[in-house]
N, C-alpha and C positions, 0 to 999 in steps of 0.2 A: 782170567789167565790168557796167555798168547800160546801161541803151539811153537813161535821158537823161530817162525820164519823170516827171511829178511824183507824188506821188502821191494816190492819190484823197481829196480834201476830204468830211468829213463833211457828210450834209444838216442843212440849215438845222435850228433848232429855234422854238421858239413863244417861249423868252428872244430868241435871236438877234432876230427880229419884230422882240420888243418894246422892245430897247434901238435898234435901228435906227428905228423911229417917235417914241423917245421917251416912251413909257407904262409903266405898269407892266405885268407876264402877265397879270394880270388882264382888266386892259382890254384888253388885247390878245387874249384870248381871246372877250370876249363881242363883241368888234368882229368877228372873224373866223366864230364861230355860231351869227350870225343875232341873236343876241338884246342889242341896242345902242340899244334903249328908253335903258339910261343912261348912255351912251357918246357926251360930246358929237360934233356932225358932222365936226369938225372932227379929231376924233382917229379916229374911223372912216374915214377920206378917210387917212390918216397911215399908218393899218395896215397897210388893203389894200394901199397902196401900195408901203408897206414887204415887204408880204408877196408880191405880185410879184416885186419886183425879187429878193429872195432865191432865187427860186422854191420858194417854203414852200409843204407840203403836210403834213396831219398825217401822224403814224404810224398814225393805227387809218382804219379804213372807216368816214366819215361817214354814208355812205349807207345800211349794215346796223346802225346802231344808231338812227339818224334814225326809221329804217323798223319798227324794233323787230325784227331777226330774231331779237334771241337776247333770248329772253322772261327774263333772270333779272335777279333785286335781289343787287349782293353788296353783303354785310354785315358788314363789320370792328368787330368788339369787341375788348375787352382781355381778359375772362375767361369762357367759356362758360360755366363752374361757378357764376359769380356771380348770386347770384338778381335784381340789380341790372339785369343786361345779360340774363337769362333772358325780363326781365318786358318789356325795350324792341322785343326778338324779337319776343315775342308779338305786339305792334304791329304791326311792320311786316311781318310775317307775314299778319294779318290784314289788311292793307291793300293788300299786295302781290296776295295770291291772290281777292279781290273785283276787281282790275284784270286777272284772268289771268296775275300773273306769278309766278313760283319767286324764292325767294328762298334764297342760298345764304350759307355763312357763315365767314368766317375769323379768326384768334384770333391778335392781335397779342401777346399775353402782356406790357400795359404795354411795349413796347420801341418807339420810335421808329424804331428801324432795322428792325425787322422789322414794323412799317407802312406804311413804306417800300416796303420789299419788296414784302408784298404786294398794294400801289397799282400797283406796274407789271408785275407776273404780271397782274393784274386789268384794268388795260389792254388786255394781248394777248388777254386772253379774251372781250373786247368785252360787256360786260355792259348792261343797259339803263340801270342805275341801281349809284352807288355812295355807299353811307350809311356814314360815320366815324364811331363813339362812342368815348366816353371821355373823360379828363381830358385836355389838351392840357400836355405836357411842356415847360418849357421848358431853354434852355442846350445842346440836343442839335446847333446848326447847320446841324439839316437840314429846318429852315422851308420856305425857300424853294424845296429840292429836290421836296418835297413839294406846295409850290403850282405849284410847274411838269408836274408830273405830273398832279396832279388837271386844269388848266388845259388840258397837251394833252388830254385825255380828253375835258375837256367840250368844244374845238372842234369834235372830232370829231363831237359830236351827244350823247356822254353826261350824264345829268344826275349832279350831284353835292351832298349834302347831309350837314350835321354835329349829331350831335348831342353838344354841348360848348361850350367857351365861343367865343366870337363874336372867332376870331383870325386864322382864315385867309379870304379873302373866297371865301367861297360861304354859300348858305344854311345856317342854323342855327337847331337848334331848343338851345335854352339853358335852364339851371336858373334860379333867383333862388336861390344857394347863400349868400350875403351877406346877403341881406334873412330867407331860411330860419332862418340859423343867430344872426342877433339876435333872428327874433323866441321862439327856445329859451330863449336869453338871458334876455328877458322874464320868458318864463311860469316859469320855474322859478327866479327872482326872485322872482315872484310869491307861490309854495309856498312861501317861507323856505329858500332854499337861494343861501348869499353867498359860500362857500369851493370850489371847482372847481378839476379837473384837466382838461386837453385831451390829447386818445390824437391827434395828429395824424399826416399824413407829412410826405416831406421838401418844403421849401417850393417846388421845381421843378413837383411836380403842382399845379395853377393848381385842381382842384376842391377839395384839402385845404385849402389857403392862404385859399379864399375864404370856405369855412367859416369854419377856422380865424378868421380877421380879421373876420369878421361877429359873431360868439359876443365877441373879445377886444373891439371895439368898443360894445358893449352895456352889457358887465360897466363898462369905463371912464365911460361916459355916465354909469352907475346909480352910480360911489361905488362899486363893491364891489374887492375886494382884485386884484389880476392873479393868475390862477388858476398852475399849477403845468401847465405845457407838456413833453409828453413824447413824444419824434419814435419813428415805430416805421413800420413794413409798411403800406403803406395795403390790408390782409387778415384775414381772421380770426385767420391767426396773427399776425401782427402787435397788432391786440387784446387776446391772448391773453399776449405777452410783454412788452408794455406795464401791464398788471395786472399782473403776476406783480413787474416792477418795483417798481411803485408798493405792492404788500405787503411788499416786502422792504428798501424805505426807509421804512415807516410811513405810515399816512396819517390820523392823527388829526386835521392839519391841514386833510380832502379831505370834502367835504360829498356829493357828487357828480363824475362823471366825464361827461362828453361826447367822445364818441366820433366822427369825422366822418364814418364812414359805417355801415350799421348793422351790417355782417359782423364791421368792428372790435370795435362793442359786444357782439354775443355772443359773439366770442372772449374781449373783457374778462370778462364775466360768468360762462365755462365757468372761467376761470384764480381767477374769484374766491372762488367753490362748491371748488374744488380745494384754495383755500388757508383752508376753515374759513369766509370772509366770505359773509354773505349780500345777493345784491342786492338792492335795495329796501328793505333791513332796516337793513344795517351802511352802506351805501354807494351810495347814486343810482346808476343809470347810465342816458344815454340817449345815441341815435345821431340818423344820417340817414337816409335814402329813404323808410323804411315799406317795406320788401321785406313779402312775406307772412310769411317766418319772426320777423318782430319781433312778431306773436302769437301762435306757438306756444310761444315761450320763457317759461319763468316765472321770476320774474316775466315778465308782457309788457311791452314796450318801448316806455320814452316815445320818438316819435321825430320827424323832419320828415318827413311826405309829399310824397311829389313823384309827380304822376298818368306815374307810367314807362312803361305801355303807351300811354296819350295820347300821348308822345315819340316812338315806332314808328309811331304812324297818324299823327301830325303830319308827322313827316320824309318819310312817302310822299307827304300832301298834298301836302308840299312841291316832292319830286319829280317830280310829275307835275302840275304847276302850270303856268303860264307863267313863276312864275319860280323855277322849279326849276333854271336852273341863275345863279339870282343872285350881286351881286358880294359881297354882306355889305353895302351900303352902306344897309341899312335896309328895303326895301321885300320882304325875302327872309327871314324869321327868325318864328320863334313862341318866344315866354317863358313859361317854365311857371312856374305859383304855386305855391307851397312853404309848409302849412300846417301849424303842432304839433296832435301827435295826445299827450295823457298821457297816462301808463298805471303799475299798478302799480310798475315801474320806479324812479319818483320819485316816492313819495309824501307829499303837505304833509306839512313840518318845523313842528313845536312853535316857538314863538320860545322861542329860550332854547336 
């Protein structure tokens, strides 16, 4: 037999809120955290109210991260091994421990779900500040679980900041991966090089894709041929069996490769030294970032710069800003410039 009771209703959440005022989590969040600078009044009046009558309270202690008790930055990457995400570290390392604070660090391994994850382990451990890098995935369905999570956290009093593209509404510090990868396009246009292959990944990762489409948009502008597109790892091995590909269909038709990020292109270039081809000699290749390993390689690597530890001290600024825990709606975001560096790599083609 039962005694007849119901049973107990889960507490309110920060969606619940915000479909009952009417807003999006977003706004529902900066209306609830104090910081509703861009939250018309009328939707702040809407919230609260909302948030009332639910009897909504966050899940974390506003008042211990408000307060700053737990001195630490976490820092979600996708690969600690990657000199890419090594170099943004350093940043916000730097930038963390001049503020006093620890910065700690967890390793999404490219998966969405275990992002995820770690967003709401990170949560309960009430951190000061939480920085997301990386490409932002799409097709995984768990956007929104994701903005709802970041979202509770920042009502709480946590600050939240991205470094990525500008998709989930919090601050963001963003590449120019588009504007980067034409103006590659350009210059090695410029050299005499009209026949290209692209080492991409799959077109879900939003940093591949935007390369990718910056670089293919370039070549179409200039008249030059559409290069010969070939999907692999967005990693060095990835690079590496993307080459090994492209030797073993031929590439007499391939003036150079671009690579879209530069681990890819040294894997290319290890796989291409393997197979008898010499880079720079027989075959261009150039990548992205400018990691520091794109001049220790020889040749060294034409590649885009992108100032990556600027991105770590940016994202702190961000963080510890006022609008550190911004919606994305513009006044919360820094844009890094993305400059070709040439380099033995690609060196001017002869016409002819």
């Amino acid at each position: 037999m039962t005694d007849g009771s119901a049973a107990p209703l889960s507490p309110p959440t920060l969606h619940d809120v915000a479909r009952e005022a009417g807003v999006s989590v977003a706004t529902a969040s900066r209306a609830l955290n104090g910081s509703s600078r861009n939250v018309r009044s009328e939707n702040v009046s809407r919230v609260r109210a909302a948030a009332a009558k639910l009897n909504y309270e966050p899940h974390l202690s506003a008042q211990a991260i408000a307060k700053g008790s737990t001195r630490t930055v976490a820092l979600v990457v996708r690969d600690v091994a990657d000199p890419y995400f090594s170099a943004i570290a350093a940043g916000v390392v730097q930038a963390a421990e001049a503020a006093g604070l620890i910065v700690t660090m967890a390793v999404a391994d490219g998966s969405p779900e275990r992002e995820l994850e770690i967003v709401r382990t990170l949560r309960g451990q009430r951190p000061k500040v939480i920085i997301v890098t990386g490409s932002r995935i799409e097709g995984t369905g768990l956007r929104e679980t994701l903005v709802e999570e970041l979202a509770e956290y920042r009502t709480a009093g946590g600050r939240v900041v991205l470094i990525s593209q500008r998709d989930l509404p919090f601050a963001t510090v963003t590449v120019d991966n588009r504007g980067g990868a034409a103006a590659l396009a350009r210059a090695l246009l410029g050299v005499g090089y009209r026949r290209f292959a692209v080492f991409h990944a799959a077109p879900e990762i939003r940093t591949s894709r935007e390369r990718h489409e910056g670089f293919l948009a370039e070549l179409a502008a200039a008249g030059a041929p559409e290069p010969l597109a070939v999907e692999t790892g967005f990693t060095r091995t990835g690079g590496y069996e993307a080459a090994r590909r492209l030797v073993e269909r031929g590439f007499e038709d391939v003036e150079a490769v671009f690579a879209v990020n530069d681990v890819m292109a040294i894997g290319a270039m290890t796989a291409l030294r393997d197979a008898g081809v010499l880079p720079g000699a027989d075959l261009g290749v150039a990548g992205f970032d400018d990691i520091d390993s794109a001049m220790d390689v020889r040749p060294a690597l034409t590649s885009v710069a992108v100032p990556l530890r600027e991105a770590g001290l940016s994202a702190m600024r961000l963080a510890l800003s006022d609008d550190g825990s911004g919606d994305g709606s513009g006044e919360a975001g820094v844009r890094l410039p993305a400059e070709v560096v040439l380099r033995e790599s690609t060196p001017p083609r002869r016409p002819g």
